[in-house]
Backbone as CSV, one residue per row, in Angstrom:
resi,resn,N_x,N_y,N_z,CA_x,CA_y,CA_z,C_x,C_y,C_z
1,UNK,11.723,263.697,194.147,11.970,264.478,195.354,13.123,265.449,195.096
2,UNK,12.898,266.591,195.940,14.237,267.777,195.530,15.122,267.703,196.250
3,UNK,16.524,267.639,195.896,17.355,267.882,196.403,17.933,268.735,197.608
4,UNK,18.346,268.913,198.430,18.502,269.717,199.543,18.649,271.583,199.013
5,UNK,19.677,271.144,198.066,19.983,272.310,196.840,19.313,273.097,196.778
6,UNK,18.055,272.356,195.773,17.001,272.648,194.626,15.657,273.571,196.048
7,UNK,15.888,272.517,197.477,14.820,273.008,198.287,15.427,274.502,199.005
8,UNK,16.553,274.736,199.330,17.074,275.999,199.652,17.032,276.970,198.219
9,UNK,17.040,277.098,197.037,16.759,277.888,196.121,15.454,278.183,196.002
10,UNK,14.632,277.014,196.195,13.010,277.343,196.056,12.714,278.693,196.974
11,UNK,13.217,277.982,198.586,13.121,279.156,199.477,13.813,280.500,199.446
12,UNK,14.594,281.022,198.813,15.094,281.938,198.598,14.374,282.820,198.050
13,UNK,14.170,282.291,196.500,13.237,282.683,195.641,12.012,283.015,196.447
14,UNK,11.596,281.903,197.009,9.932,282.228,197.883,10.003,283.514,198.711
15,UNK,11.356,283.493,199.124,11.441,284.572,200.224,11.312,286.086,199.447
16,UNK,12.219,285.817,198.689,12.416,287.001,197.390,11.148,287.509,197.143
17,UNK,10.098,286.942,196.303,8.954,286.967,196.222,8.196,287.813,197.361
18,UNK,7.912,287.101,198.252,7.181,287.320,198.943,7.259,288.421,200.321
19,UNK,8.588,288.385,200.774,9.136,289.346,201.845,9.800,290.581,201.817
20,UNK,9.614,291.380,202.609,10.388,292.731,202.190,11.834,292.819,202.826
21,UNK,12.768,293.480,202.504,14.317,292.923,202.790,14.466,293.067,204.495
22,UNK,13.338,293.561,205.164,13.617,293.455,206.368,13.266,292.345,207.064
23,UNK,11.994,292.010,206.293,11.841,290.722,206.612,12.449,289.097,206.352
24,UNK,13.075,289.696,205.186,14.132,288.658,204.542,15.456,288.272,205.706
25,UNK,15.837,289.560,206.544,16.991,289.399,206.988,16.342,289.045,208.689
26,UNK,15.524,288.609,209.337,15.076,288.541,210.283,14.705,287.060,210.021
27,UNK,14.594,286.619,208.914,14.364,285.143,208.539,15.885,284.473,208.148
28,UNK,17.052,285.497,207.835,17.926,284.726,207.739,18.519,284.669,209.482
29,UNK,18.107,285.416,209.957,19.102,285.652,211.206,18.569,284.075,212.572
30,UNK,16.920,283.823,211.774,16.255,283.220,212.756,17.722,281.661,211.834
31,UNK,17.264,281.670,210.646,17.785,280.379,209.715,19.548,280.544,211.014
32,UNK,20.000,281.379,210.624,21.640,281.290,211.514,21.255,280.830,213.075
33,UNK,20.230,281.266,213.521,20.410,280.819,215.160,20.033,279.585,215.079
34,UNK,19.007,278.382,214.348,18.962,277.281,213.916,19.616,276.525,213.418
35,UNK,20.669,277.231,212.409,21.653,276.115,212.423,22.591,276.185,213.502
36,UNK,23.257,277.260,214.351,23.705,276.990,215.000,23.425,276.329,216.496
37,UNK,22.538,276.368,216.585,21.283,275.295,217.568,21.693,274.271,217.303
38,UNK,21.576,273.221,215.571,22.147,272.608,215.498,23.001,271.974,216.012
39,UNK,24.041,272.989,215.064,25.561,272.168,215.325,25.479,271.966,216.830
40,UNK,25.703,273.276,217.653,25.568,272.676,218.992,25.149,271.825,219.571
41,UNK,24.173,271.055,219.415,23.783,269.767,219.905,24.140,268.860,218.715
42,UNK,24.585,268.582,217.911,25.193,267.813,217.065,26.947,267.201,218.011
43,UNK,27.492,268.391,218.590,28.495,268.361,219.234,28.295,267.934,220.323
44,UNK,26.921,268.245,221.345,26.844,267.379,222.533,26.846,266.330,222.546
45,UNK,25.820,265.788,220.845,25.760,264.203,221.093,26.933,263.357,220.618
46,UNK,27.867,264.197,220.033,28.888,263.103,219.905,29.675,262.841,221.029
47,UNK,29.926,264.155,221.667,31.222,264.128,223.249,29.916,263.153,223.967
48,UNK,28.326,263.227,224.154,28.024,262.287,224.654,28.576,261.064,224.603
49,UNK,28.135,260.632,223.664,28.402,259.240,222.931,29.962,258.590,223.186
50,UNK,31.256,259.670,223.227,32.321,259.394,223.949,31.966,258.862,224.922
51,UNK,31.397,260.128,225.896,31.477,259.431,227.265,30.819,258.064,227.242
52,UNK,29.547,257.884,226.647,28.833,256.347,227.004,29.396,255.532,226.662
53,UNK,30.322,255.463,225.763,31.486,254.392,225.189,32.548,254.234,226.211
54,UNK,32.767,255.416,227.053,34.181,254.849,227.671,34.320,253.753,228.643
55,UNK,34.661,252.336,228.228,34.753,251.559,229.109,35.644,251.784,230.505
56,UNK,35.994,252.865,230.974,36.831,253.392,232.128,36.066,253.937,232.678
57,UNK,34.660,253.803,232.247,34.523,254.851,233.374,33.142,254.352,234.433
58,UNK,32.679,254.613,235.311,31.458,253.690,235.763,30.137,254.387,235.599
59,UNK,29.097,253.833,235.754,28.138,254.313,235.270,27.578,255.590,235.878
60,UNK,28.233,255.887,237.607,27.804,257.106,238.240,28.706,258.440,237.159
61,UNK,29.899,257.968,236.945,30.770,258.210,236.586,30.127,259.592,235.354
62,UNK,29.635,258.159,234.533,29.691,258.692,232.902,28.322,259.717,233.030
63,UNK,27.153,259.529,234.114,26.020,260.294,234.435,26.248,261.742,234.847
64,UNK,27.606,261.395,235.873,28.031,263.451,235.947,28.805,263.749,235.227
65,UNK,29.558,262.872,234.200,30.301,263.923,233.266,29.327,264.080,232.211
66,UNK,28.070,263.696,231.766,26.870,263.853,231.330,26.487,265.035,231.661
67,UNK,25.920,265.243,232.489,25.498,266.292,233.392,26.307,267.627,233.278
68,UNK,27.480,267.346,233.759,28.855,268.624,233.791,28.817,269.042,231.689
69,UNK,28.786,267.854,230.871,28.570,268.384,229.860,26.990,269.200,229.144
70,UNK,26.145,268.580,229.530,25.365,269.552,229.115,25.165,270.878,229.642
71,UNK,25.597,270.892,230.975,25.654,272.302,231.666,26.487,272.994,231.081
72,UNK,27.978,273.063,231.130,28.636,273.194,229.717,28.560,273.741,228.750
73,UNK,27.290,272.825,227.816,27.338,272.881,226.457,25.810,274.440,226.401
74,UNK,24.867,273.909,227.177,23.453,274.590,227.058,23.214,275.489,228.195
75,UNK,24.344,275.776,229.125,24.436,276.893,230.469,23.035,276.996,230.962
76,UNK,22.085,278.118,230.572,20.651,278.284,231.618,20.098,277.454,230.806
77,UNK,20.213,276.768,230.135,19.010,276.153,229.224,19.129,274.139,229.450
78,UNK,20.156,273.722,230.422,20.816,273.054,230.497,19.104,271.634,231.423
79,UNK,18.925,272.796,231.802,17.797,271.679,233.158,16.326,271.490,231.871
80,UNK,16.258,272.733,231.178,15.218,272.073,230.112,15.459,271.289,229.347
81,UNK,17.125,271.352,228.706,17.124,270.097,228.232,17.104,269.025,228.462
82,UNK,17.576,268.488,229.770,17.457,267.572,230.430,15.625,266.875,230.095
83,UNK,14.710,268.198,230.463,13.631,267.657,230.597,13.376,267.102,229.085
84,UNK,13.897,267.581,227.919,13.360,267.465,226.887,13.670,266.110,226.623
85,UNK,14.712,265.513,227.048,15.818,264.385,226.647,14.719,263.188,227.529
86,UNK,14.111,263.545,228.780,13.457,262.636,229.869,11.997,262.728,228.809
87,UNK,11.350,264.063,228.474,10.008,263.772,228.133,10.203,262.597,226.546
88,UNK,11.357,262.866,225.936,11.308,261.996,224.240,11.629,260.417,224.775
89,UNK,12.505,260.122,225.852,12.707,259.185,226.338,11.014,258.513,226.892
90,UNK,10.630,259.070,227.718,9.124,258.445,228.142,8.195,258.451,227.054
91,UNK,8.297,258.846,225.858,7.747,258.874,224.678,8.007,257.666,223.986
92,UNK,9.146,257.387,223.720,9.882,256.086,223.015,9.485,254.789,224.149
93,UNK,9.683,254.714,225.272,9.341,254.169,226.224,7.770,253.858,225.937
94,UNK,6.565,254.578,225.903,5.315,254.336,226.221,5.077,253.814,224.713
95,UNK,5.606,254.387,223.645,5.464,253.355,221.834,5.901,251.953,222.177
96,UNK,7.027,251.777,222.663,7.579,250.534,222.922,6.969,249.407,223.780
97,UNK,5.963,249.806,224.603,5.479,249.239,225.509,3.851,248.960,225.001
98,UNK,3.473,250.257,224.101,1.988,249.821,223.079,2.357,248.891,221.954
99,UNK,3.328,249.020,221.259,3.937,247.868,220.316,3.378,246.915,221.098
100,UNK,4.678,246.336,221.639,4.692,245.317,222.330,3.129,244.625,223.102
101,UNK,2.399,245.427,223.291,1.285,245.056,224.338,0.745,244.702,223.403
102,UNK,0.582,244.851,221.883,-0.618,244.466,220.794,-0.482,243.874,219.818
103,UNK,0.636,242.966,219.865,1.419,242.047,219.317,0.250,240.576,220.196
């Protein structure tokens, strides 16, 4: 298997190859808004994960500073994520419940 390295050089090269430099730079610009997509939710889920840890705080509690943070973190995009977080949740939920039923 290739290295993370070895797989970003392949693509370069591929890109090289195959794209013209305008198209090269419209693929790096998409690659920059993805990683920074990333990180950004890399950062929600840890200040999440604060909050769900803080034994100070109560459970209405830790749900609106939940809330106040993703609004926050994802501004207009804040209520889809929500949905995205509810639809992967009822996903994991309905595996867990076919497991279980066929056991």
């Amino acid at each position: 298997m290739r290295t993370e390295e070895e797989k970003q050089a392949f693509l370069q090269h591929l890109r090289m190859e195959v794209f013209d430099p305008v198209q090269r730079q419209r693929l790096e610009q998409v690659d920059r808004a993805i990683a920074e997509e990333k990180m950004i939710k890399e950062q929600y889920l840890a200040k999440e994960r604060e909050i769900l840890n803080d034994p100070n705080l109560s459970e209405k509690e830790r749900e609106k500073r939940i809330r106040e943070l993703q609004d926050a973190t994802f501004g207009e995009e804040a209520d889809a994520f929500r949905r995205g977080q509810a639809i992967e949740k009822g996903g994991k939920e309905y595996i867990k419940k076919r497991t279980v039923g066929s056991e």
